[in-house]
C-alpha positions in Angstrom: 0.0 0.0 0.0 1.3 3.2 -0.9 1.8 6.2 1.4 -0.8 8.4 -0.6 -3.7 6.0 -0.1 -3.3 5.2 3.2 -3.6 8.9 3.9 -7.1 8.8 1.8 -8.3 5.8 3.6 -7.5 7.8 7.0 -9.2 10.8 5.2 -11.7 8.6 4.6 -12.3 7.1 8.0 -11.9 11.1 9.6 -14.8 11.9 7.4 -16.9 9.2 8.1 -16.4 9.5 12.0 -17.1 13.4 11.1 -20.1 12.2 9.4 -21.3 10.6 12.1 -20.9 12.9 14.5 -22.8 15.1 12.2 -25.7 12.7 12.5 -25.8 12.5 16.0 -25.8 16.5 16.3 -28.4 17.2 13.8 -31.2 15.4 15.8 -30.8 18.4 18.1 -31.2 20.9 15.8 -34.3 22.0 14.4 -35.3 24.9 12.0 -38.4 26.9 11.9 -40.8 27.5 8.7 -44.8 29.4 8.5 -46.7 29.7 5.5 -49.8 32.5 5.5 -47.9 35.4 7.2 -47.5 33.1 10.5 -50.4 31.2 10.5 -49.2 28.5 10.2 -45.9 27.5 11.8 -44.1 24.5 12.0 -40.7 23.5 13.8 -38.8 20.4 11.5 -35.5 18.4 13.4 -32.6 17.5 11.4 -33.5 14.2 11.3 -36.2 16.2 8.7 -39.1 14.8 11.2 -42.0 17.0 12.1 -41.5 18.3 15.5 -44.6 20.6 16.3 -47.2 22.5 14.2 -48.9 25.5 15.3 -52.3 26.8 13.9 -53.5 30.7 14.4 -57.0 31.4 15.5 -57.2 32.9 12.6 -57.1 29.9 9.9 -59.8 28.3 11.7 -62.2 31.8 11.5 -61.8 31.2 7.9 -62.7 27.3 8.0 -61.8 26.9 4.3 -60.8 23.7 4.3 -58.4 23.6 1.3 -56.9 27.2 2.4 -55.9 25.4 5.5 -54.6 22.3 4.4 -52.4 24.3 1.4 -51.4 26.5 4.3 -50.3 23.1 6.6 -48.5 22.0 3.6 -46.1 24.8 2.7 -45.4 25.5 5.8 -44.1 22.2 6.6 -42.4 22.0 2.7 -40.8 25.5 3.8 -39.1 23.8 7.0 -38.0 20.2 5.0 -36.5 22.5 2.8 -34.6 24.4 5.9 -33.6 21.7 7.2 -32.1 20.2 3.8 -29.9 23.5 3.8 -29.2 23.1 7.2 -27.5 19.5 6.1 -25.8 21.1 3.2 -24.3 24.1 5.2 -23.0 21.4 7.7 -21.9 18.9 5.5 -20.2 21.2 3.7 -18.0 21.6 6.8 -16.7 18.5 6.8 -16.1 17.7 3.4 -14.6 21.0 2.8 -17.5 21.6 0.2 -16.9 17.9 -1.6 -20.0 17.2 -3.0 -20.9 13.5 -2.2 -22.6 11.3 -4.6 -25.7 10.8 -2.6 -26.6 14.6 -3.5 -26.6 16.3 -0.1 
């Protein structure tokens, strides 16, 4: 084995323990999203799980069932999508912006 690729397969091995790490950190974290001006709020981990969803007083005046529901959804699209950056920005601290082939 030569010099340079045991040096890649400890690379390697750092990352992966970084990696790791990284996973076990993220479950901590959380980002916030709302749709409707704040009617709608949600809180999403960084294991991209649901964490709480909060509904205004207000949606439920209107009680238009679809305006709700569309509401729900973007609110909780908004904060899967935080939390994907929220990946990216701390992957990208690891690898040293690498991009990695499963697209993070």
């Amino acid at each position: 084995m030569t010099k340079g690729f045991g040096q890649l397969i400890n690379q390697a091995k750092k990352m992966q323990e970084n990696f790791q790490k990284l996973q076990k950190e993220m479950e901590d974290k959380v980002v916030e999203a709302q749709s409707g001006g704040g009617m709608v709020n949600c809180v999403i981990n960084g294991r991209q799980e649901l964490v709480s969803l909060t509904i205004s007083n207000e949606v439920w005046e209107e009680r238009d069932k679809e305006m709700i529901e569309d509401l729900i959804v973007a609110a909780i699209n908004e904060g899967l999508e935080k939390s994907k950056e929220m990946w990216k920005e701390e992957l990208a601290k690891i690898t040293g912006g690498m991009q990695l082939p499963f697209g993070m």
